[in-house]
C-alpha positions as CSV (number, residue, x, y, z in Angstrom):
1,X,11.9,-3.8,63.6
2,X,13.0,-0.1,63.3
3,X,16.2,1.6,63.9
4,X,15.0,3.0,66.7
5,X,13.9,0.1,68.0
6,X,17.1,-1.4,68.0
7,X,18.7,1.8,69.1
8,X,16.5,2.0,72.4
9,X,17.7,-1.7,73.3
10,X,20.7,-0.6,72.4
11,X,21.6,2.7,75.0
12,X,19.5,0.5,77.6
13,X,22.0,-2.3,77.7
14,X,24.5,0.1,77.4
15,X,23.1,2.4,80.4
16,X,22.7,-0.8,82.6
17,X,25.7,-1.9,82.0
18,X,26.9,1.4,82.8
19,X,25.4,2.0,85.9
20,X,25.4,-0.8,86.7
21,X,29.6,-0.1,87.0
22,X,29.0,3.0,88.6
23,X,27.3,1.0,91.2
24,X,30.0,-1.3,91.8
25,X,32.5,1.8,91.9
26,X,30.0,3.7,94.6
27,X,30.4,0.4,96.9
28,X,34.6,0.3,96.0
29,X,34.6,3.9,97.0
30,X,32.6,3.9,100.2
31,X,34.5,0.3,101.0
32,X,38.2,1.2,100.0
33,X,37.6,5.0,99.9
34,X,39.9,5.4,103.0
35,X,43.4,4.6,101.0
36,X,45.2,6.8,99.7
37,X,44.3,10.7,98.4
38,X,45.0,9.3,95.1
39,X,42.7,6.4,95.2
40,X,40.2,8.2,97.0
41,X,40.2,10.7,94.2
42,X,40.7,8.3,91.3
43,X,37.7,6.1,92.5
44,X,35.2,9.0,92.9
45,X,36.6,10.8,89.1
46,X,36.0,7.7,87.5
47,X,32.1,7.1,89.3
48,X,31.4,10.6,88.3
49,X,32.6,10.6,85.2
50,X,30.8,6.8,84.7
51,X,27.7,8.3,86.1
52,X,27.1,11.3,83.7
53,X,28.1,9.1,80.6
54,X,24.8,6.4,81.6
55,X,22.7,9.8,82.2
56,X,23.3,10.2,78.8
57,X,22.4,6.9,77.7
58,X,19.8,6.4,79.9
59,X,18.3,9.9,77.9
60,X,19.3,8.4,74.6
61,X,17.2,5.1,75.4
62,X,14.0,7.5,77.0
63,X,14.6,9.6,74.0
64,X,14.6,6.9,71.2
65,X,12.4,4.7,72.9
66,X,9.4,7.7,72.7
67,X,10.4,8.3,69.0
68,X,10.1,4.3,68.1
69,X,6.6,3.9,65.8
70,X,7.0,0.2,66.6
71,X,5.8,0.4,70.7
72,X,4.1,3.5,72.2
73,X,5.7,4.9,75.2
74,X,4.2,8.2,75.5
75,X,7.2,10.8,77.0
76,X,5.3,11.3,80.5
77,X,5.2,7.4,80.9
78,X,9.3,7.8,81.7
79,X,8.7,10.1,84.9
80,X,5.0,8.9,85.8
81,X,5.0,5.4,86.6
82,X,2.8,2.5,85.3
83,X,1.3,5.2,82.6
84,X,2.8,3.5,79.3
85,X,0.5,1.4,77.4
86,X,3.3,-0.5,76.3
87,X,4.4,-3.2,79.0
88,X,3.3,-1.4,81.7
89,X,4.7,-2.6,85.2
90,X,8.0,-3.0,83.2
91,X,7.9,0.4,82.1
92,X,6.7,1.8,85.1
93,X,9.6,0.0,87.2
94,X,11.7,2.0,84.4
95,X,10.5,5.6,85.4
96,X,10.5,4.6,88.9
97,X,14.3,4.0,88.5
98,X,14.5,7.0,86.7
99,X,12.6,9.3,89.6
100,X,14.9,7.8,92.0
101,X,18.0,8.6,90.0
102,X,16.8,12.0,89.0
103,X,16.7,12.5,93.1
104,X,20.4,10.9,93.4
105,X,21.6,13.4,90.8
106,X,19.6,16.5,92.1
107,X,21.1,16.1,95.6
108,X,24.4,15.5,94.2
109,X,24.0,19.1,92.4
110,X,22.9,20.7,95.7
111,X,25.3,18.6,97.6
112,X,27.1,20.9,99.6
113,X,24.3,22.8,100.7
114,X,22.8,19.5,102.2
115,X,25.3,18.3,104.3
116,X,27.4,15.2,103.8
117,X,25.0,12.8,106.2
118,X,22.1,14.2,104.8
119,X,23.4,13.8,100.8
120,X,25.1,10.3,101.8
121,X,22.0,8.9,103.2
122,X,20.0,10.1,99.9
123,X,22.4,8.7,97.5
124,X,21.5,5.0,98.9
125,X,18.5,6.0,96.7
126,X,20.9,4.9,93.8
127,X,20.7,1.3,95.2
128,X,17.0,1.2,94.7
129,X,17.3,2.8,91.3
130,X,20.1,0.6,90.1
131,X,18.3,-2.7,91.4
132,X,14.7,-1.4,90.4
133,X,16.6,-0.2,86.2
134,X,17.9,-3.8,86.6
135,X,14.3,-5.4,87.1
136,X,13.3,-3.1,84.8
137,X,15.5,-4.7,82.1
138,X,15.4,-8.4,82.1
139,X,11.5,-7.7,82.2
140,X,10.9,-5.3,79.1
141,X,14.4,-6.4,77.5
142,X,12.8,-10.1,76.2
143,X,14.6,-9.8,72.8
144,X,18.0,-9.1,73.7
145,X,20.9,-10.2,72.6
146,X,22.4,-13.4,74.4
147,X,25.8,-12.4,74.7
148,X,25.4,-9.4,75.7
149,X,22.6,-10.3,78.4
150,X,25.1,-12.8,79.9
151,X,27.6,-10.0,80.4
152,X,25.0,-7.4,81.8
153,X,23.5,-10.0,84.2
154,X,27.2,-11.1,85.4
155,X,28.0,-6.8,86.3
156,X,24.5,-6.9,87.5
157,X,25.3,-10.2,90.5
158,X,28.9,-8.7,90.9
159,X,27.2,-5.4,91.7
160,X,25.0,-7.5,94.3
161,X,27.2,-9.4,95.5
162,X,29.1,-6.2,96.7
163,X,26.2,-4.7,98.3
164,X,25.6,-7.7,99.9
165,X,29.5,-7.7,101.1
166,X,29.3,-3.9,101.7
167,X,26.6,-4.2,104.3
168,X,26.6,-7.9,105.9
169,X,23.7,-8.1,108.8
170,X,23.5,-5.7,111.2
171,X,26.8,-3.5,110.2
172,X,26.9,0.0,108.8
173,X,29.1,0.9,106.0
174,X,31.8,2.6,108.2
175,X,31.5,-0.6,111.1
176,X,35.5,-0.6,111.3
177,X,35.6,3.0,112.8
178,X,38.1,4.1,110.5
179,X,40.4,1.4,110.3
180,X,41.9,1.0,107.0
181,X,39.9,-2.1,105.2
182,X,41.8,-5.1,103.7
183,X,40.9,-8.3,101.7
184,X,40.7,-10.0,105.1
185,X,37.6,-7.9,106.5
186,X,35.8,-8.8,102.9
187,X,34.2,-12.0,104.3
């Protein structure tokens, strides 16, 4: 096993993990977004600020993860799905996530110039990317460590849990037309 071997295991856990926070922020954020300035603001820093940092790692595990002599990944098979020789359906869910987080952060660049309902209703796309990275994982990430696994997977069902919380049957995100949200309308 090479360096970079480990090293691309490595920034995945690390960008799952990660974004897998970032997803649980989004849904805290859209949930208890409507408190105060300060934890309106303090919720949306810290997602931001979450969200570049697993960018970063999510490149450093594309990046090291092409470079690594002990699989081939070619560099295209990360933005053209089911194109790596190299566990292919699990690597093409990868660069699916990837195109749909490349949108998610494109139309967060241009956000302004969409329009709030148009951007909001684009970044659900994070949702598919975040549940599509996570597939992606537990199916090309057979040799990872336990521990660790455990403490992804446990981010990965409080993530889903929140979705599932965040948008019961039938009821939109913003259902409670503007009331303030409490521990009692989390059911």
């Amino acid at each position: 096993m090479s360096l970079t071997w480990l090293a691309s295991r490595a920034s995945g856990e690390v960008a799952l993990l990660l974004l897998s926070a970032v997803t649980v922020l989004g849904i805290l954020t859209a949930r208890y977004g409507s408190g105060t300035v300060w934890r309106r603001y303090t919720l949306s820093q810290v997602h931001r600020y979450l969200s570049v940092v697993a960018v970063v790692f999510l490149g450093l595990h594309i990046l090291v993860t092409v470079l690594d002599s002990y699989v081939t990944v070619p560099w295209w098979s990360a933005v053209l799905p089911f194109t790596s020789p190299y566990l292919t359906f699990a690597v093409g869910l990868g660069a699916v996530s990837v195109l749909l987080l490349l949108a998610v952060i494109l139309t967060s660049l241009i956000r302004v110039s969409l329009g709030y309902p148009v951007w909001k209703r684009l970044h659900y796309l994070a949702y598919g990317a975040w549940a599509i990275g996570s597939l992606h994982a537990v199916l090309a990430g057979t040799d990872q460590l336990l521990t660790f696994s455990l403490a992804a997977g446990g981010l990965v069902a409080v993530a889903a849990s929140l979705l599932l919380v965040q948008y019961p049957k039938g009821r939109s995100a913003h259902a409670h037309n503007g009331a303030a949200t409490t521990a009692a309308d989390i059911h």
